[in-house]
Every structure is written in C-alpha cells, then in structure tokens.
KEDO-740177 format. One record per residue (C-alpha): z, y, x; residue in one letter. Coordinates in steps of 0.05 Angstrom, whole numbers, plus 32768, in hexadecimal, padded with zeros to 4 digits. Layout:
# residues N
ZYXa;...
# end
This chain:
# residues 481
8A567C739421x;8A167C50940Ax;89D67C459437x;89B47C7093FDx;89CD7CAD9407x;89CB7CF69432x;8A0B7CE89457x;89F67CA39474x;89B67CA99481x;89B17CFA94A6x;89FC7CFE94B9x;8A247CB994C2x;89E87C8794E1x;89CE7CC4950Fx;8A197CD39528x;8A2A7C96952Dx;89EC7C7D955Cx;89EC7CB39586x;8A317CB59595x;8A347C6E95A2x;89F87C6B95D4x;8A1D7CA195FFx;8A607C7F95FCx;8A387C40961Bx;8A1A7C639653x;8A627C6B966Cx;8A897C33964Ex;8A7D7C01961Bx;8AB97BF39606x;8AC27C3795E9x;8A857C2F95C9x;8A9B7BF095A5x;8AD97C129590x;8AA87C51957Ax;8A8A7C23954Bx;8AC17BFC952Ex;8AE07C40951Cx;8A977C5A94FFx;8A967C1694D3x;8AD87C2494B6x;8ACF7C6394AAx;8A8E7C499489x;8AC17C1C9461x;8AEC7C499455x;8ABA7C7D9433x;8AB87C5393F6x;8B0A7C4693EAx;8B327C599425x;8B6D7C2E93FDx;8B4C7BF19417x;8B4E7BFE945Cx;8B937BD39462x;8B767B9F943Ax;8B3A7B8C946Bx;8B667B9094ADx;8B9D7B6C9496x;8B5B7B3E9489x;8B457B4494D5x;8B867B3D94EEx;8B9B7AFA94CAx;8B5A7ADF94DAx;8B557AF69526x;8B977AD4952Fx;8B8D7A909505x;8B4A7A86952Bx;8B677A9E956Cx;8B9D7A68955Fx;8B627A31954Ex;8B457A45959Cx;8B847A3695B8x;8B9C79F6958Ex;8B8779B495A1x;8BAC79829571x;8B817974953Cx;8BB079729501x;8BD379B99514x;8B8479C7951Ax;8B7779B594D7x;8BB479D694BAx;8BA97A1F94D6x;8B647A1694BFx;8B767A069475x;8BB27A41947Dx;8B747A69948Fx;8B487A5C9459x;8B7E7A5F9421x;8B8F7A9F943Ax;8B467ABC942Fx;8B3E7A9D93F4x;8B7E7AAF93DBx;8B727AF493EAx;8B2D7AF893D2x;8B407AD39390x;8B797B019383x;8B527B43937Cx;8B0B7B269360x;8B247AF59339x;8B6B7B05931Cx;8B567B2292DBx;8B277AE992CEx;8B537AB192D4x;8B907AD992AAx;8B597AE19272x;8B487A999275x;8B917A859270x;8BA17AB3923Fx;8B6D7A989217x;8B787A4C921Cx;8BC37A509216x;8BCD7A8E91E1x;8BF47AAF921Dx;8BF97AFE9229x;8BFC7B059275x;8BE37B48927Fx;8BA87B5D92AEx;8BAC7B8792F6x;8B647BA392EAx;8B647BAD9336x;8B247BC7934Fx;8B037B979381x;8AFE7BAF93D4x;8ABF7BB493E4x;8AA17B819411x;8AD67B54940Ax;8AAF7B1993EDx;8A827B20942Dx;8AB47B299468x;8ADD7AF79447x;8AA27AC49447x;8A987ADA948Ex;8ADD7AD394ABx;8AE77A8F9488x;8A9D7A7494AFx;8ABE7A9394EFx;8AFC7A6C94E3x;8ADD7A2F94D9x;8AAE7A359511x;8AF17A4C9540x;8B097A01952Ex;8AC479D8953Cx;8ACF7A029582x;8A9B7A299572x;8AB57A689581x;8AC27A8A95BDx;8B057AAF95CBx;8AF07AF395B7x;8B217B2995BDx;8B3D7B569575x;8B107B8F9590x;8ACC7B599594x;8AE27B33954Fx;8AF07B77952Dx;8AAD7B969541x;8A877B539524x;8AA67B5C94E0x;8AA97BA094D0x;8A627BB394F2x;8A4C7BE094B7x;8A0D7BD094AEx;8A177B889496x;8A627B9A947Fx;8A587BA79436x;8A277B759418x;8A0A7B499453x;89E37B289476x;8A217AF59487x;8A1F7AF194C9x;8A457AC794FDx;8A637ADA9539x;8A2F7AB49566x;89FB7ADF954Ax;8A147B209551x;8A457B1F958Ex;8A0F7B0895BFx;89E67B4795AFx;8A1D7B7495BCx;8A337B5B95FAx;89EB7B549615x;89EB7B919647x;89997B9D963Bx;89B57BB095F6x;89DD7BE69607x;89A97C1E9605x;897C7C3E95CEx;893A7C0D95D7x;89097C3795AEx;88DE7BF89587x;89257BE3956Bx;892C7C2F954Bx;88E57C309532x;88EE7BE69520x;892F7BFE94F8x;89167C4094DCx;88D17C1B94C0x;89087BE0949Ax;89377C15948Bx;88FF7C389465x;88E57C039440x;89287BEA942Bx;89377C389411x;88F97C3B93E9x;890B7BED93C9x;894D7C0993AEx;89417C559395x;88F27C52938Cx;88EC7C0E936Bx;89367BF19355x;89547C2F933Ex;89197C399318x;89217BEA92F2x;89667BF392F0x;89667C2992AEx;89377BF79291x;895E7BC09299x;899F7BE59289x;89807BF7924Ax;89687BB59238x;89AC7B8C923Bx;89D57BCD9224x;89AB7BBA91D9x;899C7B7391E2x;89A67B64919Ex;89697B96918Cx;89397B7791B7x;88F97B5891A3x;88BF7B2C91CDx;88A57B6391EEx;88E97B869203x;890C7B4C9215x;88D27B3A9253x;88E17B829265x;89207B82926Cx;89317B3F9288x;88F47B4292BAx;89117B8E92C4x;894A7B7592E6x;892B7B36930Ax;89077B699334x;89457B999330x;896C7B6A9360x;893C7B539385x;89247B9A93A2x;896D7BB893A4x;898C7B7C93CDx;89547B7693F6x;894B7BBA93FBx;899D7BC1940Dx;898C7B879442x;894C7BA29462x;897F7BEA9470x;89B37BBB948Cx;89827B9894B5x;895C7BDE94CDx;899A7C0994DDx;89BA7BC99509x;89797BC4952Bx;89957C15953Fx;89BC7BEB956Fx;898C7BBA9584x;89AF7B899557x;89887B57952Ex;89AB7B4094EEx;89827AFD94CDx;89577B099496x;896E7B0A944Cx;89377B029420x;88F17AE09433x;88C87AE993F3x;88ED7AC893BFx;88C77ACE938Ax;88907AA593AAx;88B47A6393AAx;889C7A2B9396x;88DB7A009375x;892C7A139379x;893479F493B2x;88FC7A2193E0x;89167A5A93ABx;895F7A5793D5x;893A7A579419x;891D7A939406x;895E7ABD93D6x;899F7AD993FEx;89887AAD9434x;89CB7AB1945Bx;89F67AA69421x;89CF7A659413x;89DC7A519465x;8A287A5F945Ex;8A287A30941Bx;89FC7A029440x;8A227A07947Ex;8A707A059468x;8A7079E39426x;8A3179B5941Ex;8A3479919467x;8A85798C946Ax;8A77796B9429x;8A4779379439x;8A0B79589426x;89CE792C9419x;89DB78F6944Fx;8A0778D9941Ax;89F778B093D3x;89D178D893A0x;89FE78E0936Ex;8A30790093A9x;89F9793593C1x;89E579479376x;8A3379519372x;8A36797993B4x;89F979B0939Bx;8A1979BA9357x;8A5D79C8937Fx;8A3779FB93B1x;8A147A209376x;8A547A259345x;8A777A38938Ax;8A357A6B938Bx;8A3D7A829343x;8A897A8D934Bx;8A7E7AB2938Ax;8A507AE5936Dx;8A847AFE9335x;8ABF7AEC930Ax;8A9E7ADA92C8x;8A847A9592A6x;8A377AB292ABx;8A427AB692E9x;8A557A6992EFx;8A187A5A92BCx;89DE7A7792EAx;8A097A509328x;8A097A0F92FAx;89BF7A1E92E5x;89A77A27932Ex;89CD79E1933Fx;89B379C09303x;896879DA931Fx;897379C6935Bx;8993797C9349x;894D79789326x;892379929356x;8945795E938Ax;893C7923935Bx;88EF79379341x;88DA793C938Fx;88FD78FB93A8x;88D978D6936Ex;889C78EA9395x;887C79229356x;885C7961936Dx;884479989340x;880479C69353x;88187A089370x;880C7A309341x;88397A06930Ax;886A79FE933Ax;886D7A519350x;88697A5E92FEx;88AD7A2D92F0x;88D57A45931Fx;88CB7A8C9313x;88D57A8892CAx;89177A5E92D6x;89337A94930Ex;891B7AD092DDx;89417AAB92A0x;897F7A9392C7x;897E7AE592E3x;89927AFB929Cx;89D67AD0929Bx;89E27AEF92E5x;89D87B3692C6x;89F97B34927Cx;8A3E7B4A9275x;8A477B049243x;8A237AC99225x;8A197AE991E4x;89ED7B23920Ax;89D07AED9233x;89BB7AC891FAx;899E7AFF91D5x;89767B139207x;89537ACD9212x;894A7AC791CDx;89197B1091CBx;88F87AEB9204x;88E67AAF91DDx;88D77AD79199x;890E7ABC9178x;89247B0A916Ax;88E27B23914Fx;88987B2E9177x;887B7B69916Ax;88537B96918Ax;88637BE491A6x;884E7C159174x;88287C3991B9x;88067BFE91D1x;87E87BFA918Ax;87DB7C4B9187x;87B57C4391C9x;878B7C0791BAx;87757C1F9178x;87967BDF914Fx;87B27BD59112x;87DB7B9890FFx;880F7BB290D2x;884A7BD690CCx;88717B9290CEx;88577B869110x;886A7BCF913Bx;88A27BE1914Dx;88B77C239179x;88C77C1291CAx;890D7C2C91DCx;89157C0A922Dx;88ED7C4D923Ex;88C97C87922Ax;888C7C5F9235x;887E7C1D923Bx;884B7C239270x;88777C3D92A5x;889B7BF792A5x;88657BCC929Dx;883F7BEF92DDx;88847BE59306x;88847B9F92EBx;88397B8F9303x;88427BB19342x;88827B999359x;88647B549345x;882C7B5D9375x;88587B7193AEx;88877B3D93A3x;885E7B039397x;881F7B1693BFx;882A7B4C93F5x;884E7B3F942Fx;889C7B4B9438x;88BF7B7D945Ex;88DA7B52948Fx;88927B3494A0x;887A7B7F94A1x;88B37B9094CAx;88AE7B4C94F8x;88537B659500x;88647BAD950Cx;883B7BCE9538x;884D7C18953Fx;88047C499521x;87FD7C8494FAx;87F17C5A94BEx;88357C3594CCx;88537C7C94D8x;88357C969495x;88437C589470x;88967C5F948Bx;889F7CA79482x;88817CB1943Ax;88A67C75941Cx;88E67C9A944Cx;88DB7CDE9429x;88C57CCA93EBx;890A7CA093E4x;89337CE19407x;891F7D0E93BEx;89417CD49398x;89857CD893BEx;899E7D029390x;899A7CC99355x;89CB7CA3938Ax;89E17C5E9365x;8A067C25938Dx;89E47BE3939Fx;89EC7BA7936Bx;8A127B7B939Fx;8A457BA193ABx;8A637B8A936Cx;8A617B4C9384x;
# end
C-alpha cells in the first residue's frame, strides 16, 4: 500500500484513525496495539513474505538494546553493541547488496558464483538505520527501558515506516505517551490534511508528470543532443525532489492524524548556497544520523584537517552506498564528499562568492551529480553529460523553429522525442523552478497555516485534482532505496 492511492487514503488512514481514537477513550494500550497491527498490515500490503524478516528485526534489536539498559561493564557493553550492529548490517547487506558484491567478485577474479536476485524488503534500509541509532543511543544510556509493545510501535509507525523521516525513539515515544495526545485535536487534522495535500499533488501532479520525461531521456541517452540532455537531466532533478518531499510532507501530515510531529525532511534545497548548506537542507534526517553516528564517533572536525576531510568522504561514500548497490551510486557519494572537502577548505581560507554565483555552482553541481544517482551505468551517465555540454550535437527543435518563424538549416533541427511537445516540459521546468527556488516550502506553509477559505480552496483543489490521477498509481523513488 502506497500513500498514493484509493485504499490508503479513503479506506486504511480513515479506519485506522477512527478506530484508534475510540480504542483510547477506553484504554490506550489497545490502541497502541491497534496501531502496531494497522502498520503491519500497512507493511504487509506490499510483500506479506517480509513480515518475518522485519520482526525477527525488532526482536533482535529489542533484546540487544534491552541487554545494553541492563549491562554495566563497559567491555560486555561494547561487545553487544558491535553484535548489534553487525547483525543489522549483516542483514541489510545480505539482501541489498548480495548481487553486487558476487558481480564484483566475479569480475575481478574470473569466478562464476551465481546470483540470488532476491528482491529487497521494503523499508529495510530505513528501520535498519533506525534500530542501529536506537542501539547506540541504548549504550550512551540514552534510552529508556521501553517495553516490546512501546519499541515495536516506534519502528513500525507507518507513516514514517517505509522511506522516513528517521526518527529516534526520544522523538516519537514522548508524544505517544503524552496523555493530552490521546484525542483527535482538530488543528493537527487540518494541519495534516493541508501537508498531506500538498505532498499528494508534489508526487502525481508534478513528479509523475517529470518522471516520463526523464524516463525517456536516459532510456536513449545516446540520442540526446544540447537541448534534450537539460531536459532530461533537469527532468529528474526536480523529479526527486517533489516525489521525496512530496512522500515526506504525507508522512509528516498523516502522523500529525495522531498529534505526532515527525522532523522536517526537506527545507528548500535547491536554494542553497554551497554543499555544505545544500545537506542542511536535502534528506535532512539522513544527513543528522550520518552526522550523528558516523561523523562525531569519528572525530569529526575537532580533529587535524586532513582527519575531518577523511571523515566527510567516509560519511558520503557511506551515503552513496546506502542509497543503492551500484558504483554510480558510490560516484555521486564520492562527488558530494569531494564538494564538500572543497567547500570546507575554500571557506576556512576565508573566500566568499556573491550569492548569486554561489546559488548558480551549487545547483549546477547537485543537477550534474543527480544524473550519476539516476543512470542505470557510467556509460548512460556519461552520455548524458556529454548532450549537456554539446559534445553530442546542439541543435535546435524543429517546433521551436516552426513557431518562431526561423530558418537556420536543415543541419541545425532536429525532431523532439522526450514529449509530444516540447513546451509542456519546459513550462513544468520554469514553474517548478519558481516554486522551488522562490516560493515558500510546504513545511513553512504548513508551520504559517492559518485555517480560511482560501487555505480550504487552495487544500482541496490540489486534494481533488491529485485524487483523478490515482489511477496512474506509480511507487515513490525511495523506496528503491
């Protein structure tokens, strides 16, 4: 079950909300256990075959950080903790990774181990990221001792189960044991249904719509020219954006259902200024859990400069590698590190760019890097940049030339395939632009609200609009990752 579609939004979310504000008018407990069913069952929608995997997942982890609570000695400490960590990673490396690493060997020692082509659970690079954080914070004593029922309910809440936010447990358990939160408060639900609306419109009005240009575009990179190549590779950049914020504006509206406030995703991304304000801004709580678990622990930037330039390239392959099994993947990691290392060094040498410059840089890099994240290999990767350079041809679309009346030669033209029409597009492009880079985000809308019939019209047209498309229903990008 996807948040983009019939049965979640006017069967599964209404169900489950009602049902689980009566159960809490008598006993909250039941309600708890109400919900942990309805987020499995969520879970389960998808690939019921993976139920086993994720509670063998919650009960390993329940009991290695129950053990942390209880264990003083620091060196059994650090042991259950490493046990616990290997076991995640081992787990979450077996089925995303498997394949990858067999092809690799194969390849650099002319072996023949065959592949398991095992499909990967969903979720599982999220809740494993998520368990691990609660591990570790279970050892810095951190953590209180929350029973299976509480621990259960913090990792499988659907709305963040799938693809995010990453939460910790001190952010969501103190909401649901806060009594004043156990009954319907109507500003969260009109909060929730204004974000839930937006986010819907991001993915099937304004993602779905880039994504058959940008499937298009790197299905026949090799035929691409100047004018193609922007199109498709700026296709996608505002592909993701709008379909993982979009995914993360509906996990952050139906929570808010339950008067439960996940943290914010996204904060305008493509506003930033250098790499650096760019990862303040992208998959916010991915970039706190790296920053958190991996960069600290390893020294961070109290330590020499060579060290910290070491620690951000770790973080971002650690980033790439996360995302998917596949050396592009690694590149755009390595290419984001390598920014970053420069941005780091350029600002501690005391240079500043003007605003503008500095806004212009950093979007080109994050658009260019954005092709390595989406092509299937380096060869499409590289095909595409070239069209976006001219090294594959500039020419101009024989319409744009029939419109404007001009004629410079048949050598010159050349017949648009990304689309019927190349204005429909170029309008998403320039509008999507404008609301990324100019217009406030969803969050600050969401965060200013103040309920009108303007803020009624504005929710329920982009809701109705987006409820005609549900029958074009198409899985958010993350959930391949």
């Amino acid at each position: 079950m996807i948040f983009n579609s019939f049965e979640f939004i006017f069967v599964f979310l209404p169900t489950v909300f009602v049902i689980y504000f009566i159960l809490n008018a008598f006993n909250f407990t039941s309600a708890k256990v109400w919900l942990i069913l309805s987020s499995l069952f969520f879970y389960c929608w998808w690939n019921p075959k993976y139920l086993p995997l994720i509670l063998l997942s919650l009960l390993v982890n329940f009991a290695t950080s129950s053990l942390l609570g209880r264990t003083k000695e620091t060196k059994r400490k650090k042991a259950l903790l490493t046990l616990g960590i290997i076991f995640n990673v081992a787990l979450l490396g077996f089925f995303k990774y498997y394949d990858f690493f067999i092809a690799n060997l194969n390849i650099a020692f002319n072996t023949n181990f065959s592949f398991l082509h095992l499909m990967l659970p969903l979720a599982i690079s999220f809740y494993t990221f998520q368990q691990i954080a609660y591990l570790v914070d279970s050892y810095r004593g951190e953590t209180k001792e929350y029973s299976f029922l509480n621990y259960t309910l913090f990792v499988s809440f659907f709305p963040q189960l799938i693809a995010g936010p990453i939460v910790y447990h001190g952010q969501i358990m103190n909401q649901f044991e806060n009594t004043a939160n156990r009954r319907i408060h109507v500003k969260n639900v009109s909060a929730g249904l204004f974000l839930f609306s937006i986010g819907l419109f991001k993915k099937v009005g304004i993602a779905d719509q880039f994504a058959i240009w940008a499937n298009n575009g790197f299905a026949a990179a090799d035929t691409l020219t100047f004018v193609d190549g922007w199109i498709t590779s700026l296709a996608y950049t505002f592909q993701l954006y709008f379909d993982f914020s979009g995914y993360s504006d509906m996990a952050i509206g139906a929570s808010l259902f339950f008067n439960i406030h996940l943290p914010s995703n996204f904060n305008s991304p493509y506003k930033a200024l250098n790499i650096q304000d760019f990862w303040r801004r992208w998959h916010i709580t991915l970039s706190n859990f790296l920053t958190r678990y991996i960069y600290i622990p390893l020294g961070g930037s109290r330590i020499t400069p060579f060290r910290t330039y070491l620690n951000i390239m770790i973080i971002f392959f650690i980033s790439g590698f996360w995302h998917g099994a596949g050396w592009t993947f690694i590149a755009w990691g390595l290419m984001h590190g390598a920014a970053s290392v420069i941005n780091r060094a350029w600002t501690n040498a005391g240079f500043r760019l003007n605003k503008f410059l500095a806004w212009f840089i950093t979007f080109q890099f994050v658009n260019a890097s954005w092709v390595f994240f989406r092509a299937p290999d380096f060869q499409t990767a590289i095909e595409v940049l070239k069209s976006m350079i001219g090294m594959n041809g500039v020419k101009m679309p024989e319409n744009i030339l029939t419109y404007f009346q001009w004629d410079i030669g048949t050598a010159y033209v050349y017949t648009f395939s990304l689309a019927e029409e190349i204005w429909k597009p170029v309008t998403f492009i320039i509008v999507s632009f404008i609301i990324a880079v100019w217009a406030k985000n969803s969050i600050q809308l969401k965060d200013t609200l103040k309920p009108s019939i303007f803020t009624s019209m504005y929710a329920s047209i982009l809701f109705i609009y987006s409820s005609y498309q549900l029958q074009k229903v198409s899985e958010f990008l993350y959930f391949n990752f």
